[in-house]
The first five atom37 places (N, CA, C, CB, O) and aatype in JSON, in Angstrom:
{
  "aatype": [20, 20, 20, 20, 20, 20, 20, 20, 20, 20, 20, 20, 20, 20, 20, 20, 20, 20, 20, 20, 20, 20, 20, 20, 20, 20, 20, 20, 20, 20, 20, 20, 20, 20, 20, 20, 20, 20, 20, 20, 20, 20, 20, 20, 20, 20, 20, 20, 20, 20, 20, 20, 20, 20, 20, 20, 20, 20, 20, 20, 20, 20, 20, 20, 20, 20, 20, 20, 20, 20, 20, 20, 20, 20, 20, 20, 20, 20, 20, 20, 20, 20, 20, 20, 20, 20, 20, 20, 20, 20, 20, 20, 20, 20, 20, 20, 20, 20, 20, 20, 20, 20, 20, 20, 20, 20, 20, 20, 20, 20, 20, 20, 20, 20, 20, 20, 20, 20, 20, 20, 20, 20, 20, 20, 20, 20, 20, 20, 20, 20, 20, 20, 20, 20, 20, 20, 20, 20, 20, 20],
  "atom_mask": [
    [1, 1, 1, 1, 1],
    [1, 1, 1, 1, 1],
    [1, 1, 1, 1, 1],
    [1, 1, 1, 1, 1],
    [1, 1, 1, 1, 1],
    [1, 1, 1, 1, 1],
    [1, 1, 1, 1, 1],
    [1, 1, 1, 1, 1],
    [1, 1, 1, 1, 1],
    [1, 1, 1, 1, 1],
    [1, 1, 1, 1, 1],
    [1, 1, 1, 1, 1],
    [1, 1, 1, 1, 1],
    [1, 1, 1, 1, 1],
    [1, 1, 1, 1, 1],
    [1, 1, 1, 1, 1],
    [1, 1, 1, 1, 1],
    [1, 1, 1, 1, 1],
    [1, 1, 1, 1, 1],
    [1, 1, 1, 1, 1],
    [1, 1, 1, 1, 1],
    [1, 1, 1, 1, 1],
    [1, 1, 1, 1, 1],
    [1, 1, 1, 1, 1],
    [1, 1, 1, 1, 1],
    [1, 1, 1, 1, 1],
    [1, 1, 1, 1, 1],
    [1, 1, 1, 1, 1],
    [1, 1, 1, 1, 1],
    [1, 1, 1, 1, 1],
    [1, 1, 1, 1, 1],
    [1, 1, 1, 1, 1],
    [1, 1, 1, 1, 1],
    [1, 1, 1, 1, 1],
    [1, 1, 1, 1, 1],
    [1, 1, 1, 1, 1],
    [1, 1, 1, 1, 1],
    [1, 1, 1, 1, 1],
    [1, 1, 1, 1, 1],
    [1, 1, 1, 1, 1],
    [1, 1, 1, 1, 1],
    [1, 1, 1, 1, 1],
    [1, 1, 1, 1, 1],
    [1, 1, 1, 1, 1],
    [1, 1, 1, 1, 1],
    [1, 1, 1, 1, 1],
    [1, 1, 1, 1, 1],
    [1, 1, 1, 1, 1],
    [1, 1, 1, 1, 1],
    [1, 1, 1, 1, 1],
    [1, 1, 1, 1, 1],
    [1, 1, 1, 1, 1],
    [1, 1, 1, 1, 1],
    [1, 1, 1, 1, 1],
    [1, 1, 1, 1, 1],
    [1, 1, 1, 1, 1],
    [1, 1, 1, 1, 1],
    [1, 1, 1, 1, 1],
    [1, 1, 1, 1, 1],
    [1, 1, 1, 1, 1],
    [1, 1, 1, 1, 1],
    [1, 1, 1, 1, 1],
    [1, 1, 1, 1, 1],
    [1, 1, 1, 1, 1],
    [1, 1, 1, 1, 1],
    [1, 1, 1, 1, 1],
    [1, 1, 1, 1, 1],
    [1, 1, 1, 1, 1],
    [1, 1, 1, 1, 1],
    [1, 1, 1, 1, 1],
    [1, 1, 1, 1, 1],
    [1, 1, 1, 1, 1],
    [1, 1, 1, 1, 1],
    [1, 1, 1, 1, 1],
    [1, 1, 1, 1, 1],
    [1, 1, 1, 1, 1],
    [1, 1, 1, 1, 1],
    [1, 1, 1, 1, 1],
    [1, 1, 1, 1, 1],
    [1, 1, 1, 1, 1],
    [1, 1, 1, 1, 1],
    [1, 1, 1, 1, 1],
    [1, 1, 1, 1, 1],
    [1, 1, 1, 1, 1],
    [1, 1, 1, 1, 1],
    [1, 1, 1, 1, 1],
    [1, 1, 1, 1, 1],
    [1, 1, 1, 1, 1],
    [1, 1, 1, 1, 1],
    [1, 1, 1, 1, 1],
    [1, 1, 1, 1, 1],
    [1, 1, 1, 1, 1],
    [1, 1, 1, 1, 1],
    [1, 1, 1, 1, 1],
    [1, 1, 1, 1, 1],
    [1, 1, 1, 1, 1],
    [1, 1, 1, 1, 1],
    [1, 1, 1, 1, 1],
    [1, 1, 1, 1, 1],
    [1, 1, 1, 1, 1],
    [1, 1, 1, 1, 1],
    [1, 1, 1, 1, 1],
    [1, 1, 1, 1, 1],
    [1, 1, 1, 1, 1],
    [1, 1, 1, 1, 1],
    [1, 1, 1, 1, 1],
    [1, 1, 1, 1, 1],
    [1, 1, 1, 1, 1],
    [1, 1, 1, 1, 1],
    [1, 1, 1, 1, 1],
    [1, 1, 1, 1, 1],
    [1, 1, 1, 1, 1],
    [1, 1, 1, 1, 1],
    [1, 1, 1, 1, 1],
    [1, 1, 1, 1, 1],
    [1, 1, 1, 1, 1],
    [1, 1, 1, 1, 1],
    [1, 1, 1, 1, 1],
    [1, 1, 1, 1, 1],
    [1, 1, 1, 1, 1],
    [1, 1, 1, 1, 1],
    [1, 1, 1, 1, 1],
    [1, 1, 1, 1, 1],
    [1, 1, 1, 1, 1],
    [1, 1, 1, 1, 1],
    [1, 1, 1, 1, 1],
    [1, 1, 1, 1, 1],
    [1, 1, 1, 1, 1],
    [1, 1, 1, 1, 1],
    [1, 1, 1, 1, 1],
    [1, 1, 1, 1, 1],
    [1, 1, 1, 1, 1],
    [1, 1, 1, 1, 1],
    [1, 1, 1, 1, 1],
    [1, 1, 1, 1, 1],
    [1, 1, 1, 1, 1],
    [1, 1, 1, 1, 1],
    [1, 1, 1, 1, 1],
    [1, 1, 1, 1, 1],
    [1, 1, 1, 1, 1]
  ],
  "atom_positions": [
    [[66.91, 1.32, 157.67], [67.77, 1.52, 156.52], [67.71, 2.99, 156.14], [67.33, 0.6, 155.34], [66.72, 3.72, 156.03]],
    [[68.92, 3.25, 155.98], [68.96, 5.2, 155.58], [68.14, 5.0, 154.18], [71.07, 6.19, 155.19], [68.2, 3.98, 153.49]],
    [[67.35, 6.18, 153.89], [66.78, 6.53, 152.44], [67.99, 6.16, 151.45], [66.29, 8.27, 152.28], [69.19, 6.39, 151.61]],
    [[67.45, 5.64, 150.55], [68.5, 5.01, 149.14], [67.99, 4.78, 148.0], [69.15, 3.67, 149.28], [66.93, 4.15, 147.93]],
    [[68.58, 5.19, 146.96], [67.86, 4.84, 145.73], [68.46, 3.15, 145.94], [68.38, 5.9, 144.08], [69.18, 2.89, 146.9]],
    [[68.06, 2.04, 144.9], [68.57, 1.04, 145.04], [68.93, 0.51, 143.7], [67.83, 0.33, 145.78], [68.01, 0.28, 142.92]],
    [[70.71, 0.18, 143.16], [70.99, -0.57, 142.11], [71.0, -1.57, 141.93], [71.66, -0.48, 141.77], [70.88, -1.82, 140.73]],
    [[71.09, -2.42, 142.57], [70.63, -4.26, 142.85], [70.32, -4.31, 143.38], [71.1, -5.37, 143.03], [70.49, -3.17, 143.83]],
    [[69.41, -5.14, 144.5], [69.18, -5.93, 145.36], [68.46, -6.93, 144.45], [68.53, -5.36, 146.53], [67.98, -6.78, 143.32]],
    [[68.55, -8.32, 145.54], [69.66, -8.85, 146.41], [71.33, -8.83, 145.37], [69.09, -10.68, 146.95], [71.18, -8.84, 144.15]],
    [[72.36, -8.82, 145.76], [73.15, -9.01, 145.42], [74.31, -9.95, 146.26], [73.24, -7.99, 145.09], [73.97, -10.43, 147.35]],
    [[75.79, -10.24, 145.68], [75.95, -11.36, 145.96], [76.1, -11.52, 147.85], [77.18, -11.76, 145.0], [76.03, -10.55, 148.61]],
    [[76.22, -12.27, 148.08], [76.33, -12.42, 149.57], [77.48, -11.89, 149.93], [76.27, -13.78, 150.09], [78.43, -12.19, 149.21]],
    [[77.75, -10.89, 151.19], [78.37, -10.29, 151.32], [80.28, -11.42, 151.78], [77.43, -9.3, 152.22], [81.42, -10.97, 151.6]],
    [[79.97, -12.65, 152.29], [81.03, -13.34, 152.51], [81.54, -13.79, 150.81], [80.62, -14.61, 153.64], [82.73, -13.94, 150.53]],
    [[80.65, -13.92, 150.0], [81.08, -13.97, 148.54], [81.98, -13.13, 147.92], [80.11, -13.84, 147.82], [82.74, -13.59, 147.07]],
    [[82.02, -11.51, 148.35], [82.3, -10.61, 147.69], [83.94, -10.91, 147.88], [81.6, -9.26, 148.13], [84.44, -11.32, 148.93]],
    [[84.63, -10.65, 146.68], [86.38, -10.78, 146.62], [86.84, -9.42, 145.87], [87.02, -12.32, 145.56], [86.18, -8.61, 145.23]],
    [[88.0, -9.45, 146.14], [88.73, -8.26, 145.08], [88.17, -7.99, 143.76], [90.21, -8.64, 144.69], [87.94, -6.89, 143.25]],
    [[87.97, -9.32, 143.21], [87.57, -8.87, 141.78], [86.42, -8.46, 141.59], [87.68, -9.75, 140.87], [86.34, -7.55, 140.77]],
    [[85.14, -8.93, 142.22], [83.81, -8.34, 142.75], [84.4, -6.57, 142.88], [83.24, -9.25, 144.56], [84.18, -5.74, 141.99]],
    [[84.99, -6.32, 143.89], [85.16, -5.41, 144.71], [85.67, -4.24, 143.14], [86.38, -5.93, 146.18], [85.32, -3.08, 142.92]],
    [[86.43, -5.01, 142.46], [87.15, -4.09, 141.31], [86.14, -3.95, 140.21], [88.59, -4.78, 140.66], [86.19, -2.88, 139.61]],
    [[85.72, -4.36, 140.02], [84.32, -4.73, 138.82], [83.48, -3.46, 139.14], [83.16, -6.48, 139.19], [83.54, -2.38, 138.55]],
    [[82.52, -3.88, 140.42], [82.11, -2.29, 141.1], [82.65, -1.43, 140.66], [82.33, -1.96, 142.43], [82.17, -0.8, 139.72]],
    [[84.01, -1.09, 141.28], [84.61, 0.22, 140.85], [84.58, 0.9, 139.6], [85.75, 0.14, 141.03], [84.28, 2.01, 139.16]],
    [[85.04, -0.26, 139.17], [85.41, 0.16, 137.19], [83.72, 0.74, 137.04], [85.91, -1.9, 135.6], [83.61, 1.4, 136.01]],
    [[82.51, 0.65, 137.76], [81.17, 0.88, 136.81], [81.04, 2.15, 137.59], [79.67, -0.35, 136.81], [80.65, 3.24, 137.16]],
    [[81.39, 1.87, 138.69], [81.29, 3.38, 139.13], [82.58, 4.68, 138.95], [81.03, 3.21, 140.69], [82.52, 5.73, 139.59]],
    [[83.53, 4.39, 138.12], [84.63, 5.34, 137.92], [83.82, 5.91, 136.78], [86.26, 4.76, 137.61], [83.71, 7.11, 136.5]],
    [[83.15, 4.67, 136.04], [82.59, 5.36, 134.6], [81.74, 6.61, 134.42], [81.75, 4.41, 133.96], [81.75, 7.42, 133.49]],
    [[80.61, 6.6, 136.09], [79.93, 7.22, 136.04], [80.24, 8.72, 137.38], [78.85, 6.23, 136.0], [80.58, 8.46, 138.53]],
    [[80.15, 9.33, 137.17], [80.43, 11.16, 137.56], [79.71, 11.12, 138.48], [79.99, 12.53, 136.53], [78.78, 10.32, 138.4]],
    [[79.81, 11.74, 139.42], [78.88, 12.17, 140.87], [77.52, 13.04, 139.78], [80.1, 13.68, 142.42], [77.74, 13.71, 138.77]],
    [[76.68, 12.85, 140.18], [74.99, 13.78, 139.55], [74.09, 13.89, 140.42], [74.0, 13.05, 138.34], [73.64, 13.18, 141.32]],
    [[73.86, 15.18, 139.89], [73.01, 15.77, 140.93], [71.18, 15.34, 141.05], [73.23, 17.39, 140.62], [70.96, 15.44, 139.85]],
    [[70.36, 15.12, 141.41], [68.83, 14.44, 141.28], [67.66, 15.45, 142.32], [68.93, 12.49, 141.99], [67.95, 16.24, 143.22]],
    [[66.51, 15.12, 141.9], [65.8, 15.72, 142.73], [64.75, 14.75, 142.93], [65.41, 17.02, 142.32], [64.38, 14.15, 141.92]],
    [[64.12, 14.43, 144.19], [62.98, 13.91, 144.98], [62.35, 14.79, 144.75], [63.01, 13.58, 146.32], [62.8, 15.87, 145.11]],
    [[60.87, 14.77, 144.0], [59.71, 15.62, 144.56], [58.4, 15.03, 144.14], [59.77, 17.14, 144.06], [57.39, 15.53, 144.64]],
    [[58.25, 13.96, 143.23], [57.27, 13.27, 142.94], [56.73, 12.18, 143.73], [57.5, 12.93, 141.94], [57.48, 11.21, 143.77]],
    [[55.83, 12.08, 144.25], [55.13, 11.16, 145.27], [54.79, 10.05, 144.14], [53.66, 11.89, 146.19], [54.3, 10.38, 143.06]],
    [[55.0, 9.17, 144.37], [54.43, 7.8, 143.45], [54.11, 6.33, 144.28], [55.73, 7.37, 142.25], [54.4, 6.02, 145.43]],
    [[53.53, 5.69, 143.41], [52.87, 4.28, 144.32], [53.22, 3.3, 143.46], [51.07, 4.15, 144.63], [53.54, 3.29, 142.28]],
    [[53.08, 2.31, 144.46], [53.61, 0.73, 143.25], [52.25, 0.3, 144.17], [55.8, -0.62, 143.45], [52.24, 0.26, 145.4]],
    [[51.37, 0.07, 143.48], [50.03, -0.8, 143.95], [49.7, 0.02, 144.94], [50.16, -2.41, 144.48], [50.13, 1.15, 144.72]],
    [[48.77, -0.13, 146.53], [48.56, 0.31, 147.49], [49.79, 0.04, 148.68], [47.31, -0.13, 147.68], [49.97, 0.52, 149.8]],
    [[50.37, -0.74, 148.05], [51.07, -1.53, 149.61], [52.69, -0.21, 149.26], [51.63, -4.3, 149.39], [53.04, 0.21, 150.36]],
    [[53.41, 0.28, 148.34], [54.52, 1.16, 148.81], [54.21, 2.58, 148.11], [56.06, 0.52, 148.37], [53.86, 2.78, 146.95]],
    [[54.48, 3.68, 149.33], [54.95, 4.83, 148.65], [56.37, 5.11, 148.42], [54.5, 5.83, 149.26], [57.28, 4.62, 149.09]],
    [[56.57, 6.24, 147.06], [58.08, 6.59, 147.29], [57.72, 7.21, 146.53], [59.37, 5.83, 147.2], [56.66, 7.22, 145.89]],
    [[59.34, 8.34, 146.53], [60.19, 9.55, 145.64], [60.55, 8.96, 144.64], [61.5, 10.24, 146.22], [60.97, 7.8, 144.7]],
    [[60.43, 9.77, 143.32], [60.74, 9.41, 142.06], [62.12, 10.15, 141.98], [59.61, 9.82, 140.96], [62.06, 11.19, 142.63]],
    [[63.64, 9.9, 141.27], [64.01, 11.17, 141.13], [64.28, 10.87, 139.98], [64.95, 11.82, 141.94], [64.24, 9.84, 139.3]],
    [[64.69, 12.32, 139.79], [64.43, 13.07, 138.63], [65.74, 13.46, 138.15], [63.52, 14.23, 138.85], [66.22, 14.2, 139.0]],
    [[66.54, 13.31, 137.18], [66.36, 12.37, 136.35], [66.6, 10.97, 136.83], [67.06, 12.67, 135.35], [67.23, 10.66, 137.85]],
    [[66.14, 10.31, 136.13], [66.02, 8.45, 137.05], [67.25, 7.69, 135.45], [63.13, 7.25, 137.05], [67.94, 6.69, 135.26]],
    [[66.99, 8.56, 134.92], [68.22, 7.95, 133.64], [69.45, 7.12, 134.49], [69.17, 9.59, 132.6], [69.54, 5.9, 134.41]],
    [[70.26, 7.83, 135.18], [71.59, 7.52, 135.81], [71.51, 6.29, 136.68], [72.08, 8.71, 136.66], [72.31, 5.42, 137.03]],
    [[70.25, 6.57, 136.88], [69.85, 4.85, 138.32], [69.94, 4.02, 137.33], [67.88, 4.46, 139.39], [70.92, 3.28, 137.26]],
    [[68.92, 4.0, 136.36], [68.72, 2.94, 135.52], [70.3, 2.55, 134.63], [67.4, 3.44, 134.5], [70.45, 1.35, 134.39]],
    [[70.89, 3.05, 134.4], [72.36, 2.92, 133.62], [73.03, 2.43, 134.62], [73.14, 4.28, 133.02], [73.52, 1.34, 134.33]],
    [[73.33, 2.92, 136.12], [73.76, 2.07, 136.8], [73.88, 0.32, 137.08], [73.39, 2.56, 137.41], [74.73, -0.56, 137.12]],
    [[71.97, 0.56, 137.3], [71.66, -0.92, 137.24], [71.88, -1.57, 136.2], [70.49, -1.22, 137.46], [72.73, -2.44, 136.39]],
    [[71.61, -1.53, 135.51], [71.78, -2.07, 133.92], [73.82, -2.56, 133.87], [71.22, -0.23, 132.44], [74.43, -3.59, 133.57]],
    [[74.15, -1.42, 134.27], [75.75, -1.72, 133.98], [75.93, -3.16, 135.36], [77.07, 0.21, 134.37], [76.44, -4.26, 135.14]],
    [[75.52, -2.84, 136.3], [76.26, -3.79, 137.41], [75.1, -4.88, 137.11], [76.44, -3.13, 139.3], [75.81, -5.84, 136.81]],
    [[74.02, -5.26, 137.03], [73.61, -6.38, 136.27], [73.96, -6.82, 135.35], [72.78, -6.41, 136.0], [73.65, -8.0, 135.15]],
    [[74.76, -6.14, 134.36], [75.48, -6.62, 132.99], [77.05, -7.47, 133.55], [75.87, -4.94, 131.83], [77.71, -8.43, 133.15]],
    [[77.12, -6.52, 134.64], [78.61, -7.38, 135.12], [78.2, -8.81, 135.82], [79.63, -6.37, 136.47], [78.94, -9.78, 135.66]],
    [[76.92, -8.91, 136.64], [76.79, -9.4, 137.33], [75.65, -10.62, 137.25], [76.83, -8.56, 138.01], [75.06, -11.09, 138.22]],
    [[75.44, -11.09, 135.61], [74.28, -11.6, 135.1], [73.21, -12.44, 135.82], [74.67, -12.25, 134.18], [72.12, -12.83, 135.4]],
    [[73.86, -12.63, 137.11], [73.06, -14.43, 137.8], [72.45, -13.5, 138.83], [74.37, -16.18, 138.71], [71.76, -14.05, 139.69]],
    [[72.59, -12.14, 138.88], [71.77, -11.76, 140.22], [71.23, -10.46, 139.62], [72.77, -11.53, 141.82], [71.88, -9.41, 139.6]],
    [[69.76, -10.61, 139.03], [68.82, -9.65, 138.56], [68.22, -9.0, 139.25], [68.05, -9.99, 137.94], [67.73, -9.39, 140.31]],
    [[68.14, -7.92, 138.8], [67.52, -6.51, 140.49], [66.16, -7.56, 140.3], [67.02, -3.73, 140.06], [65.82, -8.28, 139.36]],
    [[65.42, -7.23, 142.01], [64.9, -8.26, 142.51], [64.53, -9.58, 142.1], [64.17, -7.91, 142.83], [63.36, -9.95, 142.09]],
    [[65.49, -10.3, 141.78], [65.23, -11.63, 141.72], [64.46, -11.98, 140.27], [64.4, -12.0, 143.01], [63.85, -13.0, 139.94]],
    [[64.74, -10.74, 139.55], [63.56, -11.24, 137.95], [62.3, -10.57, 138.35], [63.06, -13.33, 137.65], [61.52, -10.45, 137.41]],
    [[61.85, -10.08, 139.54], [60.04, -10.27, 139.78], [59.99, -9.07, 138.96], [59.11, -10.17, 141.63], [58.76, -8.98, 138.96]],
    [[60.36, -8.08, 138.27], [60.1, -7.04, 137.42], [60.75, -6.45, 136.32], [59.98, -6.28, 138.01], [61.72, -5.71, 136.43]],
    [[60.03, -6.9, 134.87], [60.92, -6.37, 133.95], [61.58, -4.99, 133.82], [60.37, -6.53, 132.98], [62.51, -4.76, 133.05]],
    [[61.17, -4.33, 134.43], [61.86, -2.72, 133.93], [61.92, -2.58, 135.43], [60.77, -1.26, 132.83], [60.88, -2.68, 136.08]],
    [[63.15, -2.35, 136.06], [62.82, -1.59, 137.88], [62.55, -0.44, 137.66], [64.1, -1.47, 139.13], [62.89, 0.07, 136.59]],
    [[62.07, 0.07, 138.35], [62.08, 1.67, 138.74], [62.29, 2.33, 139.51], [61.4, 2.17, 138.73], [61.44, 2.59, 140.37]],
    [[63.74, 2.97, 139.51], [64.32, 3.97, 140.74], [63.24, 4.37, 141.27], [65.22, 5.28, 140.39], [62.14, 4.52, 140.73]],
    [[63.77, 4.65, 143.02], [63.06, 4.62, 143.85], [63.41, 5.33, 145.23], [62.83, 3.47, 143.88], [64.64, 5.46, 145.19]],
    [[63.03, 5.76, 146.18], [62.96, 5.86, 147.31], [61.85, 5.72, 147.66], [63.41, 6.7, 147.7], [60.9, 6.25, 147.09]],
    [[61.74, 4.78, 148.97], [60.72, 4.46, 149.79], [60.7, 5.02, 150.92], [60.62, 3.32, 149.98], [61.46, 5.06, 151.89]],
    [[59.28, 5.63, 150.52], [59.05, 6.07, 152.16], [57.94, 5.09, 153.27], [58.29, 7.75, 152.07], [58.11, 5.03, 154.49]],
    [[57.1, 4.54, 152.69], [56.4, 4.2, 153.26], [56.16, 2.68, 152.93], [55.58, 5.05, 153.2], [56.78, 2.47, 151.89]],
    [[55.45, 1.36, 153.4], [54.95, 0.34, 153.05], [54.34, -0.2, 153.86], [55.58, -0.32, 152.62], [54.76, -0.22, 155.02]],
    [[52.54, -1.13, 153.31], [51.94, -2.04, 153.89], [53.21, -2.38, 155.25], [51.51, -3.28, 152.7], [54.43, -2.46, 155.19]],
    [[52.42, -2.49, 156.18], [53.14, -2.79, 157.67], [53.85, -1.72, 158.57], [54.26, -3.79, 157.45], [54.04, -1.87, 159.77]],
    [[54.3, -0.4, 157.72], [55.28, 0.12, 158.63], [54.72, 1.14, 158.89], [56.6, 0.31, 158.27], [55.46, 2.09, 159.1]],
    [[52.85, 1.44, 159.0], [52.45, 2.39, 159.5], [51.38, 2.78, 158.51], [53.46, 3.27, 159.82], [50.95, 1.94, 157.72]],
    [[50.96, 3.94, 158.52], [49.67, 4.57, 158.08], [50.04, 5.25, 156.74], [49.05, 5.65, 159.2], [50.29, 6.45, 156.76]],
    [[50.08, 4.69, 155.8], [50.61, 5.46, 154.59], [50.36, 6.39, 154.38], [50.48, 5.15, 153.61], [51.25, 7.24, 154.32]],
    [[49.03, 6.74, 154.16], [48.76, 7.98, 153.84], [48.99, 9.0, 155.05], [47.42, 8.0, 153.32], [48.45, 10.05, 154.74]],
    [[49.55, 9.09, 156.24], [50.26, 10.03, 157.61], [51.98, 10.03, 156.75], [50.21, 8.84, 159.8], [52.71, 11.0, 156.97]],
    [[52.32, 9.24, 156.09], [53.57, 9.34, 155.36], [53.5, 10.0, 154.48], [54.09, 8.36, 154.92], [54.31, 10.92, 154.47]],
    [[52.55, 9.92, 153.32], [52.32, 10.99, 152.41], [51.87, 12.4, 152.92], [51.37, 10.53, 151.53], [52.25, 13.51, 152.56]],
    [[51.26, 12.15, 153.53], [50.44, 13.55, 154.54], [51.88, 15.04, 155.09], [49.63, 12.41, 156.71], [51.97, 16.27, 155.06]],
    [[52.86, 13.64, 155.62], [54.15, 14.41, 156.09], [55.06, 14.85, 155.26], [54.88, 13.73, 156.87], [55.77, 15.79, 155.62]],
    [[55.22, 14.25, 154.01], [55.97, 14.32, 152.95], [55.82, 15.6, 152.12], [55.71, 13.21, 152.23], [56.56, 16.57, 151.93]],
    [[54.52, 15.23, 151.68], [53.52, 16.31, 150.31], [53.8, 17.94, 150.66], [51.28, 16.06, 150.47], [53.89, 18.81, 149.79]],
    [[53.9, 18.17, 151.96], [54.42, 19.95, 151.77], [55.82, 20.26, 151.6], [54.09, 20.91, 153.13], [56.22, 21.37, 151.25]],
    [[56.68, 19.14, 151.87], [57.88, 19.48, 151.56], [58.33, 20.08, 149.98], [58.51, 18.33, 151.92], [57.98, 19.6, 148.9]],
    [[59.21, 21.25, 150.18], [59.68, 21.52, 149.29], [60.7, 19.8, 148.33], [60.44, 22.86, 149.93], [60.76, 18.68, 148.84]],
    [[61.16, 20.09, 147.32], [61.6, 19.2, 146.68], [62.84, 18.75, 147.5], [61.77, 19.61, 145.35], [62.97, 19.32, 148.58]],
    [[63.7, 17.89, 147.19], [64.87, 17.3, 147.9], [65.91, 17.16, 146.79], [64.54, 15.84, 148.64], [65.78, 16.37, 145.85]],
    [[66.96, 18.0, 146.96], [67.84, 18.5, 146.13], [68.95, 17.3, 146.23], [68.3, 20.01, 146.56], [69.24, 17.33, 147.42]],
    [[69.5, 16.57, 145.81], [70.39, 15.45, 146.43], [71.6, 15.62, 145.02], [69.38, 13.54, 146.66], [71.34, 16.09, 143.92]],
    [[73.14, 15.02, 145.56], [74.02, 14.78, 144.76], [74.65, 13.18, 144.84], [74.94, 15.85, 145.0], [75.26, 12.77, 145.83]],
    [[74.45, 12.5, 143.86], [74.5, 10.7, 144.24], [76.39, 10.68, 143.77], [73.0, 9.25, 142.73], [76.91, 10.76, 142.65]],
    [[76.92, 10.56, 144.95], [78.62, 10.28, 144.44], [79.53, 9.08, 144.94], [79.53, 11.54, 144.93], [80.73, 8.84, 145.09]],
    [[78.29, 8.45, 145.11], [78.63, 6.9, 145.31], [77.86, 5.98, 145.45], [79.26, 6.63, 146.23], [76.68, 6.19, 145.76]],
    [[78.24, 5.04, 145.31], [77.43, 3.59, 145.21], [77.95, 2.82, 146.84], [78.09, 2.43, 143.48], [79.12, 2.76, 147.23]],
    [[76.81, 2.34, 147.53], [77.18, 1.57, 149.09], [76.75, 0.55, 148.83], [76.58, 2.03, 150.53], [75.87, 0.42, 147.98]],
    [[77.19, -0.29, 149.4], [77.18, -1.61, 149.26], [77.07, -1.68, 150.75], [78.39, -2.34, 148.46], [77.99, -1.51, 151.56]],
    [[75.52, -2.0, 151.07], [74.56, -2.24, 152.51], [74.5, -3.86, 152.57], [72.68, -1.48, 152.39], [74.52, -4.8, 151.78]],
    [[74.42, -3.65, 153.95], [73.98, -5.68, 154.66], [73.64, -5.74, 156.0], [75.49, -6.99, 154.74], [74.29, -5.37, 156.98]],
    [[72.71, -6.16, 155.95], [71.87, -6.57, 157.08], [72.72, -7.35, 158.43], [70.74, -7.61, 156.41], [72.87, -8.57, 158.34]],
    [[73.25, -6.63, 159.63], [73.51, -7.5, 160.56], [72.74, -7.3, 161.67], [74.73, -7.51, 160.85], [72.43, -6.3, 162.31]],
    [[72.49, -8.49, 161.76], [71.13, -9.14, 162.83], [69.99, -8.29, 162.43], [71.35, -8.94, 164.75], [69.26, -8.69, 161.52]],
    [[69.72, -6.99, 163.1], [68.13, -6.49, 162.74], [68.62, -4.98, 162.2], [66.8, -6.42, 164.37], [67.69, -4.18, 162.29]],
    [[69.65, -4.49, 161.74], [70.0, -3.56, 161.29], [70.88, -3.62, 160.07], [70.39, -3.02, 162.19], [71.67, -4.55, 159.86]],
    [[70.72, -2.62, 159.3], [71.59, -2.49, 158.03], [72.48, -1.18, 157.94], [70.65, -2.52, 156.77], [72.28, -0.02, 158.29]],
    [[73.64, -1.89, 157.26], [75.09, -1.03, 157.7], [75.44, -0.86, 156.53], [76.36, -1.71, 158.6], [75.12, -1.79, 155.8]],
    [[76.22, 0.37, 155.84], [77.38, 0.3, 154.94], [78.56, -0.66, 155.38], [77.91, 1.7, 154.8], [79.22, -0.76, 156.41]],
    [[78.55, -1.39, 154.07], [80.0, -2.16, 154.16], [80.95, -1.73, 153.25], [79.91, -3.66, 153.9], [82.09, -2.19, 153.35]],
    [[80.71, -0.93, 152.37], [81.9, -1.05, 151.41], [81.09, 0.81, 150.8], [81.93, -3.01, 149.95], [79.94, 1.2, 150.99]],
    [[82.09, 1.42, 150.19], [81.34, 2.29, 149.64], [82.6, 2.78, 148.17], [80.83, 3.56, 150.97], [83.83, 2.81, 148.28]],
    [[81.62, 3.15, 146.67], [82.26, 3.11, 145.75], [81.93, 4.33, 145.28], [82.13, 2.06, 145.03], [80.76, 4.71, 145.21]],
    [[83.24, 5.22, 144.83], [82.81, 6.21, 144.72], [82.79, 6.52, 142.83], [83.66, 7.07, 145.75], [83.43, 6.22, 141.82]],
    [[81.66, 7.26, 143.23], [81.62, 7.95, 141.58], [82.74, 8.68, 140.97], [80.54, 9.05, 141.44], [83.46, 9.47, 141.58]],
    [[82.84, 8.36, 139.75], [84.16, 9.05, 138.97], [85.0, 8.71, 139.37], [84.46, 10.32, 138.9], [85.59, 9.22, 138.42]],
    [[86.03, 8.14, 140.11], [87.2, 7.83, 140.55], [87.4, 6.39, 139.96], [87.28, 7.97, 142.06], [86.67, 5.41, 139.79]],
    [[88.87, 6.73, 139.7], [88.72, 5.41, 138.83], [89.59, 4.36, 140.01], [89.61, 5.56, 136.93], [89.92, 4.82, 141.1]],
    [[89.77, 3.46, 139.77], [89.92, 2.07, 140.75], [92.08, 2.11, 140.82], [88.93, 0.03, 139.51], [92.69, 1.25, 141.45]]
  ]
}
């Protein structure tokens, strides 16, 4: 999976998704402006994931919040956490030596990024693809 901050997951099944799904998206993402973020904080959720914080994380969280507000029956992960917290993952229990992930990470200068759309990813067979992509500020 390419590096991603994440606004829902799981969300609805991708044979579910219809026009009006498809327009709903839009309208939350016309609302919100392409913004610019920075990766440079190393952070942990327990021992088992590392990841990038960015900075400001305001815009993730308003995101989510808006497309969970549209979307009430499918709560970023499933309910298991009251507050999410934007994210990029770099590392987790199973996919190697965490701390050789942090090790590789930690001299990097910061990671300058501009978020100007929302993708809508799905798993076919053992890989994950963009299926749909929504762009920031543009209205529908």
């Amino acid at each position: 999976m390419p590096a991603h901050v994440t606004v829902l997951f799981p969300f609805i099944p991708r044979t579910a998704i219809d026009e009006a799904v498809r327009e709903a998206v839009q309208a939350i993402a016309a609302r919100t402006g392409p913004f610019d973020y920075t990766l440079a904080e190393i952070r942990w959720f327990g021992a088992e994931v590392v990841y990038l914080a960015p900075d400001p994380d305001r815009v993730f969280l308003e995101l989510t919040a808006a497309v969970w507000g549209a979307f009430p029956d499918h709560p970023p992960y499933e309910g298991a956490h009251d507050d999410p917290i934007p994210h990029v993952t770099i590392g987790h229990t199973g996919s190697g030596d965490l701390g050789l992930a942090v090790e590789a990470i930690a001299p990097s200068p910061p990671i300058e990024a501009t978020a100007d759309r929302m993708d809508l990813i799905e798993l076919v067979g053992d890989r994950w693809r963009t299926a749909e992509s929504f762009a920031l500020g543009v209205s529908p």
